[in-house]
C-alpha positions as CSV (number, residue, x, y, z in Angstrom):
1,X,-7.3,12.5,6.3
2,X,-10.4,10.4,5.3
3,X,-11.7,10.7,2.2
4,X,-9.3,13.2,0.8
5,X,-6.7,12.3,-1.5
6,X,-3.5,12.9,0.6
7,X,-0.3,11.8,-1.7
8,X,-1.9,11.4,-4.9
9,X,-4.1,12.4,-7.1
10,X,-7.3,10.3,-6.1
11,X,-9.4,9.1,-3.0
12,X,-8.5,5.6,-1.7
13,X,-11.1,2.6,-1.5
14,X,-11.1,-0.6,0.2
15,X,-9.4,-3.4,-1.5
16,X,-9.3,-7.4,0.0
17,X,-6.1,-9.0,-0.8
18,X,-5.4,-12.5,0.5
19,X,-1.9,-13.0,2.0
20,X,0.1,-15.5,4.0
21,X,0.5,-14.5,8.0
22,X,4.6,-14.8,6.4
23,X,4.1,-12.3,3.7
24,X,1.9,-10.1,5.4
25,X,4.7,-9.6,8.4
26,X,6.9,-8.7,5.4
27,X,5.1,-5.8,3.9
28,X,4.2,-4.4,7.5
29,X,8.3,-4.7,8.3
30,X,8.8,-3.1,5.0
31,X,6.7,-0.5,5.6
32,X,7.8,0.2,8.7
33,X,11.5,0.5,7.5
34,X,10.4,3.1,5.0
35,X,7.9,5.1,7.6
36,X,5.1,4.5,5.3
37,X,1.8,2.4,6.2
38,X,1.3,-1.4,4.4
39,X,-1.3,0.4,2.0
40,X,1.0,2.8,1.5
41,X,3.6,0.7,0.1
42,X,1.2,-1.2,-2.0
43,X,0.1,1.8,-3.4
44,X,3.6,2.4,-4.2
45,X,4.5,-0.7,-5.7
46,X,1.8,-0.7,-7.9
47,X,2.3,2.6,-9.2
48,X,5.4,1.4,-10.6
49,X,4.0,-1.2,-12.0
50,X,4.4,-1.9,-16.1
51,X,1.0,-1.9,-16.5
52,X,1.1,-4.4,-20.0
């Protein structure tokens, strides 16, 4: 659903992030595999991020 946080907590917003054609077939593969979209899983990864 647009514009309504679905999994977490807060809305989503358009990001740009600058990939290879290489690496960007590997996070859609990867998401794929795990039945979540690309933005998904980047959301994902980050969130487990250290943060410092």
């Amino acid at each position: 659903m647009k514009n309504q946080p679905a999994l977490h907590d807060e809305i989503k917003t358009s990001r740009n992030v600058f990939l290879t054609p290489s690496s960007w077939n590997k996070v859609k593969a990867c998401a794929k595999k795990h039945g979540i979209s690309a933005s998904e899983l980047v959301e994902q990864w980050a969130r487990n991020l250290d943060g410092d």
